[in-house]
N, C-alpha and C positions, 0 to 999 in steps of 0.2 A: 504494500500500500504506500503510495506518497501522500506524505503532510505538507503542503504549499501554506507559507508564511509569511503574511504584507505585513510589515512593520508600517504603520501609520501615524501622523501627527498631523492634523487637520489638512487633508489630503483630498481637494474638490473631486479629486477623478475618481475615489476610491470604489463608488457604486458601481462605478462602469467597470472597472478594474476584476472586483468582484463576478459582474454576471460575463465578462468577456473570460475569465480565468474557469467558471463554471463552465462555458462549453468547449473551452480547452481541453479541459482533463475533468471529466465531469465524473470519474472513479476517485476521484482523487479527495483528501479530507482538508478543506481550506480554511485557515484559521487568521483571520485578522487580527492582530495586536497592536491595540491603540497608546499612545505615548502622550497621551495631553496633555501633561505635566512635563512634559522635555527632558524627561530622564537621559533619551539617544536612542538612538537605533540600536546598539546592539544589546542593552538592554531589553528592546520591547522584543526584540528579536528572541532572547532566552525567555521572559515570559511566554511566546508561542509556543516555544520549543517545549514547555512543560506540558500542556493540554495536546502535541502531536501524538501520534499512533503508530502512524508508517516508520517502516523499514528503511524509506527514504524519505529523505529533506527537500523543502524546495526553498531558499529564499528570495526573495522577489518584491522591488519595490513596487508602491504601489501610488506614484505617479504617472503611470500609465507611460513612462518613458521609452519602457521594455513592454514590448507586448505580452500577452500569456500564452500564444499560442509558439513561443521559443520553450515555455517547458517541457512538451512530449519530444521536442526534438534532442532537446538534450539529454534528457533523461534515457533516452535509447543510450546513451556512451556509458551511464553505471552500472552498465553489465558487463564491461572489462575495468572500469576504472574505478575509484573510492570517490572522487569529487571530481564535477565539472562545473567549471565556470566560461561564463559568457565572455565573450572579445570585443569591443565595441570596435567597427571600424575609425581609421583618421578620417572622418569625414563629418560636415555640417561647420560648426561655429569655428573662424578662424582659434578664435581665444581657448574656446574647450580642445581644440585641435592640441594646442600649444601646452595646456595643462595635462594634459593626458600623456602625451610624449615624456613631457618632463618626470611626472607622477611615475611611468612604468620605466625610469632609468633611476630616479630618488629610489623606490622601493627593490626594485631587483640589488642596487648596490646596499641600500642598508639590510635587507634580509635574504637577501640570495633568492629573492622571488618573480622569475621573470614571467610573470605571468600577468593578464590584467585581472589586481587584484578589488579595482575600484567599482567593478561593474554591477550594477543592482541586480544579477540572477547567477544565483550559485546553487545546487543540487550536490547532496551528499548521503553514501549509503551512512545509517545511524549509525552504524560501529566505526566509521571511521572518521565521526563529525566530534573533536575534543570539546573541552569545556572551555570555556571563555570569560575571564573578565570585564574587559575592558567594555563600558558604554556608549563609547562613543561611537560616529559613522566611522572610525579607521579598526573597527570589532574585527572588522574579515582579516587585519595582518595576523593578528593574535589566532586567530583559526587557522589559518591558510601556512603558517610560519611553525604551528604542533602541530599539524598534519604532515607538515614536509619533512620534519623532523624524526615522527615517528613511520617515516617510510608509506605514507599512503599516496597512492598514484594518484596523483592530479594533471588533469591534462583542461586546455581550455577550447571554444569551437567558437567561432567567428557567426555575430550574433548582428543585427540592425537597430539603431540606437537612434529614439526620435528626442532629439537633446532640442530644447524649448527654450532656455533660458540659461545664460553665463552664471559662470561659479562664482559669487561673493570672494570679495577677495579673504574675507574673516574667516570664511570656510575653509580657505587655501591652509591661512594663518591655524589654524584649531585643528585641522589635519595633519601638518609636519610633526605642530608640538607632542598630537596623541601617537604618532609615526615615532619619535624617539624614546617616547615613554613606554609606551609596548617595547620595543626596542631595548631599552635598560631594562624593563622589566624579565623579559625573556633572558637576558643574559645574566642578571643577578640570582635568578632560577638556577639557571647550570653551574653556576659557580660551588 
């Protein structure tokens, strides 16, 4: 069974997001997790994660950025793989072009992860999905960084990404800092 998981925070699109994810994967057990309090995403993110079922993970925002009809396609690769994550093409916003590029050489050099770790739809079988702290929207290095670590195959598939609007540069800012803090955090762990 897969459990699909919109982390939410007053999110206009999320009704459509909803009935458009229902006839995607209408086997599937879909669980909205609201965050109106600003706790973060990957907080609301592990609150879903408690009420799932499945065997498999979907997470998936639910700005309607990403469609929902990219998770049956994905979800076909975690039958040889532990996690797949979505690739958004270099393509749309000159600026988000330019952040993206940068973000997937910042993160491959600070966690050896050359993957796009930034993209809002990730699918993981349960045994291979770790446990997580960190609240914030950079939740996935912390995931993606114990998964690589304890040897589970991640591979990623080249997904279409409807980006609507430029990144805050605050975002930018509140993402490096949570990007070195997981960062220390992970390596004061191994020590």
């Amino acid at each position: 069974m897969l459990s699909i998981i919109i982390p939410c925070k007053n999110e206009p699109e999320i009704v459509r997001m909803m009935e458009e994810t229902e006839k995607s994967c209408p086997e599937a057990e879909i669980i909205v997790s609201s965050d109106r309090y600003g706790r973060g995403k990957g907080w609301a993110l592990r609150e879903g994660l408690k009420h799932a079922k499945g065997d498999h993970v979907c997470f998936i925002d639910g700005d309607f950025d990403i469609g929902p009809y990219w998770i049956p396609i994905l979800a076909q690769r975690l039958q040889e793989n532990d996690i797949v994550v979505g690739r958004k093409s270099l393509k749309g916003l000159w600026s988000r072009r330019v952040i993206t590029y940068c973000s997937r050489i910042f993160i491959g050099l600070l966690f050896g992860l050359w993957i796009d770790t930034q993209t809002g739809i990730k699918l993981f079988r349960r045994a291979a999905l770790p446990s997580w702290k960190d609240d914030s929207f950079a939740y996935d290095l912390e995931i993606l960084s114990k998964a690589k670590r304890s040897g589970a195959k991640i591979i990623e598939v080249p997904i279409k990404v409807n980006i609507r609007k430029k990144m805050p540069v605050h975002s930018i800012i509140r993402f490096i800092k949570g990007a070195f803090r997981i960062r220390l955090n992970l390596w004061l762990k191994s020590k």
